[in-house]
Backbone as JSON Lines, residues from 0, in Angstrom:
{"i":0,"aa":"X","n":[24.06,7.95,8.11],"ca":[23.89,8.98,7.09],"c":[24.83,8.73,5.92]}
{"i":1,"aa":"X","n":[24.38,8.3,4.87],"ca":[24.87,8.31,4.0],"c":[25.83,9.53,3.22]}
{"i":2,"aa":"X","n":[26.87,9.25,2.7],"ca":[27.63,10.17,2.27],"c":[27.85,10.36,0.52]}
{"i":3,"aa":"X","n":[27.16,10.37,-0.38],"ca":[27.66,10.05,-1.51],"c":[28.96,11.04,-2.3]}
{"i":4,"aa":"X","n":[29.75,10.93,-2.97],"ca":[30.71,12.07,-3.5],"c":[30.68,11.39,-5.35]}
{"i":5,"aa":"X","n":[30.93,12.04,-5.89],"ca":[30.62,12.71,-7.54],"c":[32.09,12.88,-7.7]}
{"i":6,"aa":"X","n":[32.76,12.16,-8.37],"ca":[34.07,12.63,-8.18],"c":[34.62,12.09,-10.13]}
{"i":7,"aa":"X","n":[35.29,12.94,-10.78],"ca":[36.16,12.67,-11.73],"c":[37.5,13.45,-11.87]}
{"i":8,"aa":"X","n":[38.57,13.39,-11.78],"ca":[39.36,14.8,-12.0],"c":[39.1,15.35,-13.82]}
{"i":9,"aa":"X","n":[38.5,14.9,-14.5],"ca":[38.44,15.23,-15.64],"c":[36.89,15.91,-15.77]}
{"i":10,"aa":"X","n":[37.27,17.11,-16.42],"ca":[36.39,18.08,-16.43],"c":[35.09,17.83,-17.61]}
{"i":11,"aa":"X","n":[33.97,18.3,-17.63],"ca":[33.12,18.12,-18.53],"c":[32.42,16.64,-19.14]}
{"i":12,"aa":"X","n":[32.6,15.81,-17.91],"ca":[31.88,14.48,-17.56],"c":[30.55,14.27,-17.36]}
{"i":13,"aa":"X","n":[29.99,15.28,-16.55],"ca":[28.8,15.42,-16.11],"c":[28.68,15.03,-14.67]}
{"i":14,"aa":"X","n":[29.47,15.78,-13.67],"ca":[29.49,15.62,-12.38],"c":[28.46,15.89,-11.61]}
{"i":15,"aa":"X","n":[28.22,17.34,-12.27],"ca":[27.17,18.41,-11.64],"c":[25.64,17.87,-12.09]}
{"i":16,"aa":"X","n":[25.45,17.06,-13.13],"ca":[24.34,16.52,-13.7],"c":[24.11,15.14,-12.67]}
{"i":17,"aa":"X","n":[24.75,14.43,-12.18],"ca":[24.69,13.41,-11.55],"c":[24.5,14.03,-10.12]}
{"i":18,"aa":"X","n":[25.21,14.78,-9.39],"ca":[25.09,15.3,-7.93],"c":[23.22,15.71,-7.77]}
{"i":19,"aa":"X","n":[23.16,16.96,-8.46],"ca":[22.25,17.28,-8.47],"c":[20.97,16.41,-8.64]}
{"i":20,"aa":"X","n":[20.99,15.73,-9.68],"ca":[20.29,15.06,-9.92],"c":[19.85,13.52,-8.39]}
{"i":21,"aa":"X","n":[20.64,13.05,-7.69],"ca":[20.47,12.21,-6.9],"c":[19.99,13.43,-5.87]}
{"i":22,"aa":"X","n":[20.72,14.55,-5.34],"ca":[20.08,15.41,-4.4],"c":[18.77,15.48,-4.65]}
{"i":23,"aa":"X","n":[18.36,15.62,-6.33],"ca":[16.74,15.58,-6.21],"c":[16.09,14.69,-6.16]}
{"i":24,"aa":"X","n":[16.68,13.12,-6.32],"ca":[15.76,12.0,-5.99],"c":[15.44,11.7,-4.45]}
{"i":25,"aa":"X","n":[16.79,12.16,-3.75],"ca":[16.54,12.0,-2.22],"c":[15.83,12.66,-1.53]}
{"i":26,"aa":"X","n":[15.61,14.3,-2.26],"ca":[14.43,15.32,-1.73],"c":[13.3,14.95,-2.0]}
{"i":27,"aa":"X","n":[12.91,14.31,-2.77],"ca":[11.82,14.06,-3.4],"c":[11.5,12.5,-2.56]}
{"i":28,"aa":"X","n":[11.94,11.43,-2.41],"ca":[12.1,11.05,-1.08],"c":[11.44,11.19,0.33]}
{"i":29,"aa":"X","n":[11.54,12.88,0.71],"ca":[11.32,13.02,1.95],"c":[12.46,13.23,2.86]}
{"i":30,"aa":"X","n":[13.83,12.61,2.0],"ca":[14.97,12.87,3.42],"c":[15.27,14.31,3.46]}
{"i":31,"aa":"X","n":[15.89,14.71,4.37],"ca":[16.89,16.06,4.37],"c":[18.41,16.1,3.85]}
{"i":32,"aa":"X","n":[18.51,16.36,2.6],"ca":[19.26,15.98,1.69],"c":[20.15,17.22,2.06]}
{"i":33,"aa":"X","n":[21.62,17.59,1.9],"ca":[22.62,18.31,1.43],"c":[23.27,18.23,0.7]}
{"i":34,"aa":"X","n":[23.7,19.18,-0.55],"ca":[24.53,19.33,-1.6],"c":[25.43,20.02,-1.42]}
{"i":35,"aa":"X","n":[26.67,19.44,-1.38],"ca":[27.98,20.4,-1.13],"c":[28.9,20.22,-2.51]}
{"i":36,"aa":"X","n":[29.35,21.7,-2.46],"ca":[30.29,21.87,-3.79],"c":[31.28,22.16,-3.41]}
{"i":37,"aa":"X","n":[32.23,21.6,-3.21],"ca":[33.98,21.14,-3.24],"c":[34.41,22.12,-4.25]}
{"i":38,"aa":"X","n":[33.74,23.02,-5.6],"ca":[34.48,23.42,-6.41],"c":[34.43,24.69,-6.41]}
{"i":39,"aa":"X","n":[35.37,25.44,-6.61],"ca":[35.25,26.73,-7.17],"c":[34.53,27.34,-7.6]}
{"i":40,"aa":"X","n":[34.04,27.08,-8.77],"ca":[32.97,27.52,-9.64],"c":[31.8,27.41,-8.8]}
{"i":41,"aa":"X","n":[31.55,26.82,-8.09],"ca":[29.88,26.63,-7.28],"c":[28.91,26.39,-8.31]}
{"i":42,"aa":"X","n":[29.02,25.03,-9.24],"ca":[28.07,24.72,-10.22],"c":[26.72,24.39,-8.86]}
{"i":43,"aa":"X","n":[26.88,23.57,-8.29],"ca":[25.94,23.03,-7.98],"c":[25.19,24.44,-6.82]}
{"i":44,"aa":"X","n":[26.05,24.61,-6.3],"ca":[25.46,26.12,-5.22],"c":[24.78,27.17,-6.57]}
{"i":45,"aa":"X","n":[25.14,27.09,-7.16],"ca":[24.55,28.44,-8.48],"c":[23.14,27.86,-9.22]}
{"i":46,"aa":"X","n":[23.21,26.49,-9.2],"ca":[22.32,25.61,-9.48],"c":[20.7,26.01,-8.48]}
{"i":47,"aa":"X","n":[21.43,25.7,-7.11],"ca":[20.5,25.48,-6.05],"c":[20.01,26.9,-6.21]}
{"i":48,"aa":"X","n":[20.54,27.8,-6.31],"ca":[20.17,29.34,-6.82],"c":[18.74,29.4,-7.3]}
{"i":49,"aa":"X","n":[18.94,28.49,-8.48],"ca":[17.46,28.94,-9.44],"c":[16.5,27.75,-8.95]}
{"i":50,"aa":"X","n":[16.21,26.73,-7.86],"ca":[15.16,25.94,-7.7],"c":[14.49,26.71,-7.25]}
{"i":51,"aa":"X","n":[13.34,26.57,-7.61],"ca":[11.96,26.82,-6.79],"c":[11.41,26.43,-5.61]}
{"i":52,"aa":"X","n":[11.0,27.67,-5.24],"ca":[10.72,27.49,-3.55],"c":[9.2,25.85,-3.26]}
{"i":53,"aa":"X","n":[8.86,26.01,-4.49],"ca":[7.47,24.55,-4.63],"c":[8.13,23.41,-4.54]}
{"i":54,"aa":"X","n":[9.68,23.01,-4.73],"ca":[10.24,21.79,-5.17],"c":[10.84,21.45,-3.96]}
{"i":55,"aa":"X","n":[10.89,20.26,-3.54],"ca":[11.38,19.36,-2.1],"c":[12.84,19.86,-2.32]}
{"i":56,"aa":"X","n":[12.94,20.33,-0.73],"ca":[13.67,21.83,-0.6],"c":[15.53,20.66,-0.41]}
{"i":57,"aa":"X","n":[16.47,21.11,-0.88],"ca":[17.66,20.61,-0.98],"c":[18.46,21.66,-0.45]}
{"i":58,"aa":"X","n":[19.16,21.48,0.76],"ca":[20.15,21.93,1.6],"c":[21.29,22.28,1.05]}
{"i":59,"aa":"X","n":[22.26,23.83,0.98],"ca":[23.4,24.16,0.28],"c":[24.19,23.67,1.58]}
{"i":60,"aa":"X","n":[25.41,23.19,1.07],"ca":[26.32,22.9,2.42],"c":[27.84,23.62,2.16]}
{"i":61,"aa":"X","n":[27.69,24.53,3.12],"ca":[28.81,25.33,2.85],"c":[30.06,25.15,3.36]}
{"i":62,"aa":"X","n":[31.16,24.79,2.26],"ca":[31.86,24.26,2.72],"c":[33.15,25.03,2.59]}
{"i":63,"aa":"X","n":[33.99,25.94,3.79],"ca":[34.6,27.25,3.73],"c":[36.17,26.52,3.26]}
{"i":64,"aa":"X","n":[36.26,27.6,2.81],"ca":[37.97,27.1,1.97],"c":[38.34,25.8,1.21]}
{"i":65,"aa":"X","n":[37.06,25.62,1.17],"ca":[37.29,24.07,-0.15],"c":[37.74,23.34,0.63]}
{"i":66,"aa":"X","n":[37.3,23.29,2.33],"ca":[37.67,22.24,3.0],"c":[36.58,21.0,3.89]}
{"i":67,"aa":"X","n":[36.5,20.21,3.28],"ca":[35.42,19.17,3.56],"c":[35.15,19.2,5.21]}
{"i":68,"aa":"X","n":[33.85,19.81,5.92],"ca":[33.9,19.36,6.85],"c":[32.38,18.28,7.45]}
{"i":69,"aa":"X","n":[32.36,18.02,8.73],"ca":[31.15,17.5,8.79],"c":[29.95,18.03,8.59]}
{"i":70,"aa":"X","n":[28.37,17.37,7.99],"ca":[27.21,17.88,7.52],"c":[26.42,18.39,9.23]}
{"i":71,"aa":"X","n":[25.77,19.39,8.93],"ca":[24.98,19.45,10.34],"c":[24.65,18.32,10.87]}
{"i":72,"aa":"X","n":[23.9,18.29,11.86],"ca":[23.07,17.05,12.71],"c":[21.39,17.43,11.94]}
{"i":73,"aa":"X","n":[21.11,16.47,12.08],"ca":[19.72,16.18,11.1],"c":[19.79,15.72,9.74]}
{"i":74,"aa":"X","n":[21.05,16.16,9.47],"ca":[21.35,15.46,7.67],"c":[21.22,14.01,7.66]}
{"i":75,"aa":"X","n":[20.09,13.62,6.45],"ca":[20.0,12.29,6.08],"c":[20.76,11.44,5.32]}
{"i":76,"aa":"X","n":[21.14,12.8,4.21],"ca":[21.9,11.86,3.35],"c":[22.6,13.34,2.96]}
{"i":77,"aa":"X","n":[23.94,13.24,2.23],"ca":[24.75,13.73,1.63],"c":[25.07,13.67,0.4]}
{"i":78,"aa":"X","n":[25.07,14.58,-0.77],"ca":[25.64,14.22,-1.6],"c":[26.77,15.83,-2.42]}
{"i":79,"aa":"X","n":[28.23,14.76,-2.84],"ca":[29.23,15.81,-3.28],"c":[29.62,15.94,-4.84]}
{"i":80,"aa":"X","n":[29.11,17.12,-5.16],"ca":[29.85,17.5,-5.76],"c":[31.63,18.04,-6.35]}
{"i":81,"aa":"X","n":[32.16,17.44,-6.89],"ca":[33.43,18.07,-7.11],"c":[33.99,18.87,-8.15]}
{"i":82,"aa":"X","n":[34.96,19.32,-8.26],"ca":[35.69,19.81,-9.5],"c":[37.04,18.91,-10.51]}
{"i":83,"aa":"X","n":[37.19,19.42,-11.63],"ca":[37.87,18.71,-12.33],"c":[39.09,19.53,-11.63]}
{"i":84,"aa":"X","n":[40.42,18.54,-11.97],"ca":[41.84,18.63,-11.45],"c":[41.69,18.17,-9.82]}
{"i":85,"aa":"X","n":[40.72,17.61,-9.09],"ca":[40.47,17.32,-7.53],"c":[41.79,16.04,-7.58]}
{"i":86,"aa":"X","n":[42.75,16.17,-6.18],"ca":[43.66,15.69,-5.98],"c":[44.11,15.98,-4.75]}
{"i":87,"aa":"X","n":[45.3,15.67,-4.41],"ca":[46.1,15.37,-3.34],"c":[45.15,15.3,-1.87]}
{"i":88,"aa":"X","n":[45.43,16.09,-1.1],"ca":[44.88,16.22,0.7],"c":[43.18,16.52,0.33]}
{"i":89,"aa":"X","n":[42.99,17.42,-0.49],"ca":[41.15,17.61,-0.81],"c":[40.63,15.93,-1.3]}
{"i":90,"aa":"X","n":[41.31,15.22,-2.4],"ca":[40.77,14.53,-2.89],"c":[41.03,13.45,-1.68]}
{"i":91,"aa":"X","n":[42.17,13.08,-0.97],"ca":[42.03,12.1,0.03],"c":[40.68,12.63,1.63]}
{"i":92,"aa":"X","n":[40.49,14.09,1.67],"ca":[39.77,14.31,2.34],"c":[38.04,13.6,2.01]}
{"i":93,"aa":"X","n":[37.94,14.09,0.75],"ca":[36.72,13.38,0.32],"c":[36.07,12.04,-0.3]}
{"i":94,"aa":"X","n":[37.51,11.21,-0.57],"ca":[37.2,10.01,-0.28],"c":[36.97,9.45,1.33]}
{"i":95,"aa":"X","n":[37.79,10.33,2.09],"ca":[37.96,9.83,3.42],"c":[36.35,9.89,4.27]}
{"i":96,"aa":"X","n":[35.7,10.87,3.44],"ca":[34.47,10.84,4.08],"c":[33.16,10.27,3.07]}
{"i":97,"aa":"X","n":[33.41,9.97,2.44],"ca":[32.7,8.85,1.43],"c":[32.16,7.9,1.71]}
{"i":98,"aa":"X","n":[30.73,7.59,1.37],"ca":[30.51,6.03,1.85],"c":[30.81,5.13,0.41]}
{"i":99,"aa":"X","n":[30.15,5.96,-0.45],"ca":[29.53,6.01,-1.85],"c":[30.76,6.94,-3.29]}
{"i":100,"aa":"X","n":[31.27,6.11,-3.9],"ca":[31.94,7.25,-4.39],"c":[31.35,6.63,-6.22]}
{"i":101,"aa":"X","n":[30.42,7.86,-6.82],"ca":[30.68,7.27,-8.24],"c":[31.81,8.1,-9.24]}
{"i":102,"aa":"X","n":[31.8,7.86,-9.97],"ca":[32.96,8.3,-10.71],"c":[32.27,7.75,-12.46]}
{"i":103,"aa":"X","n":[31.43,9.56,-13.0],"ca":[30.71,9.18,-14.06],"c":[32.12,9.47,-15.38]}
{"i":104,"aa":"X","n":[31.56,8.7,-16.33],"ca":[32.51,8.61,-17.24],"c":[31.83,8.51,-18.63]}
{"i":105,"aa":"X","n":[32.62,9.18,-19.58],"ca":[32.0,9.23,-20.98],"c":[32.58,8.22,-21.71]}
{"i":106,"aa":"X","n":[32.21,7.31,-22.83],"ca":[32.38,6.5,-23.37],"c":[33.28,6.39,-24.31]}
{"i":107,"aa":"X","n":[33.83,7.7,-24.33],"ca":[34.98,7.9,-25.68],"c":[36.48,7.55,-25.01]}
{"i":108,"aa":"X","n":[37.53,7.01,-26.14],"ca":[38.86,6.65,-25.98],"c":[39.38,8.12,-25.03]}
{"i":109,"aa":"X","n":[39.12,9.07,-25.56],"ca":[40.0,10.38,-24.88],"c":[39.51,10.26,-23.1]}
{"i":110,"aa":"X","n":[37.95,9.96,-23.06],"ca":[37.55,10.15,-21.61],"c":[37.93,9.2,-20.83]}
{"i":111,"aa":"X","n":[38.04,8.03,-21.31],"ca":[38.79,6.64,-20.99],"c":[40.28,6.88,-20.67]}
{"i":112,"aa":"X","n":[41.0,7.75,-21.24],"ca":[42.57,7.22,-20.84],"c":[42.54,8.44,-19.86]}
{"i":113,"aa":"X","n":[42.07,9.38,-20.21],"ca":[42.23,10.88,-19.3],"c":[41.77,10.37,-17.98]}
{"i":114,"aa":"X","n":[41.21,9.26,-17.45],"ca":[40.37,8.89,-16.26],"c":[41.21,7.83,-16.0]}
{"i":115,"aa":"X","n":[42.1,7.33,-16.54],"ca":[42.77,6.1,-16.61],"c":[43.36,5.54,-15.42]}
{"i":116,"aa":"X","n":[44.7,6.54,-15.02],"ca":[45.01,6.94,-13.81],"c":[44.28,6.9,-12.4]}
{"i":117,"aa":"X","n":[43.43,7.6,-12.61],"ca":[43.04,8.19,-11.73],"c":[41.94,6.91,-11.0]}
{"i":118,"aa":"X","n":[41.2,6.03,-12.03],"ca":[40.51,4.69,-11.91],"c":[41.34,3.58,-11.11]}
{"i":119,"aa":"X","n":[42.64,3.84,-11.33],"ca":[43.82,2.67,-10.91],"c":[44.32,2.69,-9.95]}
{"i":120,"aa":"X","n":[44.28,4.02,-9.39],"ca":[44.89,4.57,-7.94],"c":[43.48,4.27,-6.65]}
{"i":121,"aa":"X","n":[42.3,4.51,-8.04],"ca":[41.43,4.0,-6.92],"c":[41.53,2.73,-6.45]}
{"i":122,"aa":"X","n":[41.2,1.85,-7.19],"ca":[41.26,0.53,-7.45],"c":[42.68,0.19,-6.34]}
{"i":123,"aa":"X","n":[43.75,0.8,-6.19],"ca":[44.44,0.43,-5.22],"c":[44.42,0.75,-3.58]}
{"i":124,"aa":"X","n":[43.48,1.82,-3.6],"ca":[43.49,2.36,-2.41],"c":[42.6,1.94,-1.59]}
{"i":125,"aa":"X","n":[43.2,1.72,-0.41],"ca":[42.2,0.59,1.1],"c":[41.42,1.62,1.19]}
{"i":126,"aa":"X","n":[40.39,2.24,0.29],"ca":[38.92,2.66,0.86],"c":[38.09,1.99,1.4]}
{"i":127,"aa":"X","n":[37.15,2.79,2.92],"ca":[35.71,2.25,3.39],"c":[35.01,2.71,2.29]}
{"i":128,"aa":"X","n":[34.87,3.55,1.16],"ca":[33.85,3.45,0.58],"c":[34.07,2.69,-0.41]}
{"i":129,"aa":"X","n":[32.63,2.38,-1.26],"ca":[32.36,1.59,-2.46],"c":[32.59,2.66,-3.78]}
{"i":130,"aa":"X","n":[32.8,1.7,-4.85],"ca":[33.32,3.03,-5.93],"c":[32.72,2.42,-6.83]}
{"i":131,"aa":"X","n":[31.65,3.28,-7.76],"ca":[31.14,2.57,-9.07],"c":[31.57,3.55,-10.18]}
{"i":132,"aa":"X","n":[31.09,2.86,-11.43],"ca":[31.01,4.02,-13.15],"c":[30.21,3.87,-13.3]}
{"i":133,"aa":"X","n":[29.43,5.39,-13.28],"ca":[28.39,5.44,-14.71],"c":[28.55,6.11,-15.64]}
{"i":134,"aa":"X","n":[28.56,4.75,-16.61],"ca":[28.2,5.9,-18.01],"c":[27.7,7.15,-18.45]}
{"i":135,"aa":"X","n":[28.08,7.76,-18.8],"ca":[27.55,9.49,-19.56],"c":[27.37,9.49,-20.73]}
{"i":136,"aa":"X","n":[26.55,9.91,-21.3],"ca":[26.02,10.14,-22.73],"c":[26.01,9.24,-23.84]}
{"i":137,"aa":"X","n":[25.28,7.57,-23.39],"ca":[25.8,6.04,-23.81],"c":[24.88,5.67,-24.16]}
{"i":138,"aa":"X","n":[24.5,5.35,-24.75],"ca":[23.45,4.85,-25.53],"c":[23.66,3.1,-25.29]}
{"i":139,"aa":"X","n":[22.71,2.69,-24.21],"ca":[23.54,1.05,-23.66],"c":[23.56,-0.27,-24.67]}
{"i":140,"aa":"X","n":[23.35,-0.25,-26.15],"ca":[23.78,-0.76,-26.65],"c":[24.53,-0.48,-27.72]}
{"i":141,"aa":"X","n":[25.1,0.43,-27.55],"ca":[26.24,0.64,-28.21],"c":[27.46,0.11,-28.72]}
{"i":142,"aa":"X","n":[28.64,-0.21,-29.28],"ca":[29.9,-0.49,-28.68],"c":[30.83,0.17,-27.85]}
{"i":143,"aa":"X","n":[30.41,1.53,-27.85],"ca":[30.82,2.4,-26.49],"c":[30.89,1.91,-25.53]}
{"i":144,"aa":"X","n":[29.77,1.59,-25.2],"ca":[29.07,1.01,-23.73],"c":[29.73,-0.12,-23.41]}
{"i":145,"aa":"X","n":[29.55,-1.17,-24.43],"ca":[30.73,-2.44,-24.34],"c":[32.04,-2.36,-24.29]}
{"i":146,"aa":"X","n":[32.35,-1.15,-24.78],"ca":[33.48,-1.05,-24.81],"c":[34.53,-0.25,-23.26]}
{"i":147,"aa":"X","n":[33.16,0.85,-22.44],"ca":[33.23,1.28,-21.53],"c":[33.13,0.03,-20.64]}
{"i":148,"aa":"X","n":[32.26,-0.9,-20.05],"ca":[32.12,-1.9,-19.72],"c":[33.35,-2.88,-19.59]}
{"i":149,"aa":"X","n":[33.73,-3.47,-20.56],"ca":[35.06,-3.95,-20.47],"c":[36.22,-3.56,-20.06]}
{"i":150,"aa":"X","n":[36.3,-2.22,-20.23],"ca":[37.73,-1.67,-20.07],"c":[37.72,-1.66,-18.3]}
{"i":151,"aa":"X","n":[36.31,-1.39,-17.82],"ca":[36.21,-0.58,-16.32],"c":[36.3,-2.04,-15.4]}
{"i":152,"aa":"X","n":[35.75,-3.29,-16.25],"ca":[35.56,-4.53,-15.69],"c":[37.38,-5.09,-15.64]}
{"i":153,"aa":"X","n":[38.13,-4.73,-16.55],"ca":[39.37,-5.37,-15.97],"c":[40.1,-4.62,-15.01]}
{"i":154,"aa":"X","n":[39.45,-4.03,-14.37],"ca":[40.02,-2.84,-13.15],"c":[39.08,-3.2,-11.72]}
{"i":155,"aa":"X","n":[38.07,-4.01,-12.29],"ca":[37.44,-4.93,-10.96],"c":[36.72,-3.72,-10.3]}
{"i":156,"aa":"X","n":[35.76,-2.55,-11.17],"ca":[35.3,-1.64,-10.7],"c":[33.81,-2.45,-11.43]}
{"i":157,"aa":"X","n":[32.68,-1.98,-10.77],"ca":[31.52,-2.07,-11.1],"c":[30.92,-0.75,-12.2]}
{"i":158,"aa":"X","n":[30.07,-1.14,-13.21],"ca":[29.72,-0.25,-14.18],"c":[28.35,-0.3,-13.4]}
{"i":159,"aa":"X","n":[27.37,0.8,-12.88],"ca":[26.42,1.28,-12.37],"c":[25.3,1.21,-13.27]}
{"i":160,"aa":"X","n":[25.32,1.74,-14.9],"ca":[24.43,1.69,-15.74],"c":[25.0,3.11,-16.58]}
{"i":161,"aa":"X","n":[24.64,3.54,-17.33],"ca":[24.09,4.37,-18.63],"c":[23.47,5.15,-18.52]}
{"i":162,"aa":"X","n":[23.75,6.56,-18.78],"ca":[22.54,7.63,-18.94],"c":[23.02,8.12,-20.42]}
{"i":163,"aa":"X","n":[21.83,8.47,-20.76],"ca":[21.36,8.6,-22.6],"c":[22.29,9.66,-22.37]}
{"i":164,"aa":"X","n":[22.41,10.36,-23.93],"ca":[22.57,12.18,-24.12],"c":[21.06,12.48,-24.42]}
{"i":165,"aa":"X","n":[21.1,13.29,-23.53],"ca":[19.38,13.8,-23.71],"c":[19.14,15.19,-23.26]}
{"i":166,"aa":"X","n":[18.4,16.32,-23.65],"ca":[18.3,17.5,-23.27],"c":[17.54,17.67,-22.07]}
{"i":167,"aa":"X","n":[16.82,16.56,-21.77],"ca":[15.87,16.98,-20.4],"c":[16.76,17.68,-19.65]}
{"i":168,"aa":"X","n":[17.91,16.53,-18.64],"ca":[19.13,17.1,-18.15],"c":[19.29,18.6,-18.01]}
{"i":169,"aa":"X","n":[19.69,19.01,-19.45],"ca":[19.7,20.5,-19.45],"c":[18.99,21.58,-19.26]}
{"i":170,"aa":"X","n":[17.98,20.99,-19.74],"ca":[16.7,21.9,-19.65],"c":[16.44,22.07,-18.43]}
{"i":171,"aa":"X","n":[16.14,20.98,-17.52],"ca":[15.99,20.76,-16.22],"c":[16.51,21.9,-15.21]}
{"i":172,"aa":"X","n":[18.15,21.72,-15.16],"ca":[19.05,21.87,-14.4],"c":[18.91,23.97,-14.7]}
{"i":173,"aa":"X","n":[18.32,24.31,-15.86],"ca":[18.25,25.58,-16.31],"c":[16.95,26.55,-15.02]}
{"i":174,"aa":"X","n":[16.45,25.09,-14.56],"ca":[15.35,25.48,-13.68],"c":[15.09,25.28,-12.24]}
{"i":175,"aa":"X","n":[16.46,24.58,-12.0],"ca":[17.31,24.31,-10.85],"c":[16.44,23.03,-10.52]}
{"i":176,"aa":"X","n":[16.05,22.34,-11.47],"ca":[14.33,21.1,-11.49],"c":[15.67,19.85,-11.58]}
{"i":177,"aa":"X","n":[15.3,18.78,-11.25],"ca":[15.64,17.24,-11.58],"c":[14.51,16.75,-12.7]}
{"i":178,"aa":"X","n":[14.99,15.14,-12.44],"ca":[13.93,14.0,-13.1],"c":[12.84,14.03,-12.26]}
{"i":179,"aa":"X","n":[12.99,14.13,-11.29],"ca":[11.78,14.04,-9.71],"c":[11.25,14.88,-9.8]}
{"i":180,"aa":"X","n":[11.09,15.76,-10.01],"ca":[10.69,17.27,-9.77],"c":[9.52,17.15,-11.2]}
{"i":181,"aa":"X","n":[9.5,16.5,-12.55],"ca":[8.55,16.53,-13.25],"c":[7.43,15.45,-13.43]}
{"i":182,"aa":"X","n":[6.52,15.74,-13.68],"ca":[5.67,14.14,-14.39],"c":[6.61,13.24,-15.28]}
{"i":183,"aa":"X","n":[6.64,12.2,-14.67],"ca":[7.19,10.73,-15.23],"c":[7.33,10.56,-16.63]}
{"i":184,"aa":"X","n":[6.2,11.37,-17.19],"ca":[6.02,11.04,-18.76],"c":[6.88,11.52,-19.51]}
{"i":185,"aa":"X","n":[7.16,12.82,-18.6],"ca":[8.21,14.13,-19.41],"c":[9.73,13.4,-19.54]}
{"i":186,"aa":"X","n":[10.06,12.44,-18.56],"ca":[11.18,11.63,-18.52],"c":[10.91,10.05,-18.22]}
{"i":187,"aa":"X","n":[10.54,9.66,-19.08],"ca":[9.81,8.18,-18.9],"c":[11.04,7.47,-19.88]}
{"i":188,"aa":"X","n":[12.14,8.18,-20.46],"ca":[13.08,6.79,-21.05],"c":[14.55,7.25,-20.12]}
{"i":189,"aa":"X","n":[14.46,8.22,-18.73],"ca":[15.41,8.59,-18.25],"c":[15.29,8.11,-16.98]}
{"i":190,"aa":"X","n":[14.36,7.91,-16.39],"ca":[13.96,7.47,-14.81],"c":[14.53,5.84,-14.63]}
{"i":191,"aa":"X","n":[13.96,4.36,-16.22],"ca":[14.68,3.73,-15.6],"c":[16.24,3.49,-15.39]}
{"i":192,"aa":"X","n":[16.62,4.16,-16.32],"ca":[18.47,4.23,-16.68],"c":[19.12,4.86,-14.86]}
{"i":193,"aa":"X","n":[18.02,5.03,-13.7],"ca":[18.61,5.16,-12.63],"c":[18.47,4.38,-11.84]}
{"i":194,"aa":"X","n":[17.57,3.49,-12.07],"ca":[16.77,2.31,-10.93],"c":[18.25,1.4,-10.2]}
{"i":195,"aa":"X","n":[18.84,1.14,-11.26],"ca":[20.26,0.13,-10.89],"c":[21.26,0.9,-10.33]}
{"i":196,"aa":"X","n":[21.71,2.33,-10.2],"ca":[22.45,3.31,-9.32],"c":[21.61,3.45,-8.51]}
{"i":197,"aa":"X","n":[20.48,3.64,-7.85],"ca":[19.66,3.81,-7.1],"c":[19.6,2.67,-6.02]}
{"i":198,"aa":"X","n":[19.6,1.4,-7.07],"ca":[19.67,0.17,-5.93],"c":[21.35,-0.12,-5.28]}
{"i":199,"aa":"X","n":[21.79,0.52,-6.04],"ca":[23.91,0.19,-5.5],"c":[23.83,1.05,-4.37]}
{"i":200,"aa":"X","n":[23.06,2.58,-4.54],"ca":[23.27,3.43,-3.08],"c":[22.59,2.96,-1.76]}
{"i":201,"aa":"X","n":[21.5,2.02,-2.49],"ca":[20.77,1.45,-1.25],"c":[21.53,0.45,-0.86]}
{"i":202,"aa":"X","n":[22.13,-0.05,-1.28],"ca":[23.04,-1.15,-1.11],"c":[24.05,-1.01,0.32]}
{"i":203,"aa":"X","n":[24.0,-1.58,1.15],"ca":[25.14,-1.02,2.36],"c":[26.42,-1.97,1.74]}
């Protein structure tokens, strides 16, 4: 059973856009997917709130005192949501149960050094899981992107791919809906910008 975790300590990355969003490719799938929110706020539990009972049904995983524990029996796959400032015993708890850890990132100098840290400690730490970046709001030929790219490549981390700034996202998430959840057409320049994160999770 796969474990994936969503992790940045820097706030307003697009954590909750990425969690959610893979919870709905895996429902859509067929597996028995769970979404657990590590945060306070319960973006992603407040989220699961407004899906529709028609849409390939995604599991809340309740997780009491913000303390990571194991998913029921029958869970296929996992995926975590976190909060910004995540650290010490929580943040070693949820790497500890990680298979999969991405860590999305925005392309600007401020989101780059504010993540800086926190990229380096990974990069040192004897994790079983795998750790990638994806880009947030990148337009992949950019110099952003190259510039995100390079910086993440001399840290010997893998860059996952690029997701546009685009309103689907929002609109979506307003309806507790994913990319999966609509006709292809409605998101036909957003579906392939996941194919290459899609193939890293399949990836053992």
């Amino acid at each position: 059973m796969p474990v994936i975790a969503i992790v940045n300590p820097k706030g307003g990355v697009g954590k909750s856009t990425v969690a959610t969003n893979l919870a709905g490719y895996f429902a859509a799938q067929g597996h028995k997917v769970m979404l657990g929110d590590t945060d306070v706020q319960q973006s992603s539990r407040t989220w699961l709130s407004l899906r529709p009972g028609n849409l390939p049904v995604i599991h809340p995983w309740d997780i009491a005192d913000g303390k990571v524990l194991k998913p029921p029996k029958g869970t296929t796959h996992v995926v975590l949501d976190t909060p910004a400032g995540l650290k010490g015993n929580r943040l070693e708890a949820v790497l500890k149960l990680a298979d999969k850890v991405i860590v999305p990132l925005q392309a600007s100098i401020f989101d780059i050094l504010a993540t800086e840290d926190f990229l380096k400690s990974l990069s040192k730490m004897k994790l079983n899981s795998q750790i990638g970046i994806l880009g947030m709001r990148v337009n992949t030929r950019s110099r952003a992107a190259d510039q995100l790219g390079h910086y993440v490549g001399q840290l010997g981390l893998p860059v996952l791919g690029f997701l546009r700034d685009t309103q689907n996202y929002v609109q979506l998430a307003a309806h507790g809906a994913t990319l999966w959840d609509v006709a292809p057409s409605r998101v036909e320049k957003d579906l392939p910008q996941w194919e290459e994160v899609l193939k890293w999770l399949k990836n053992s």
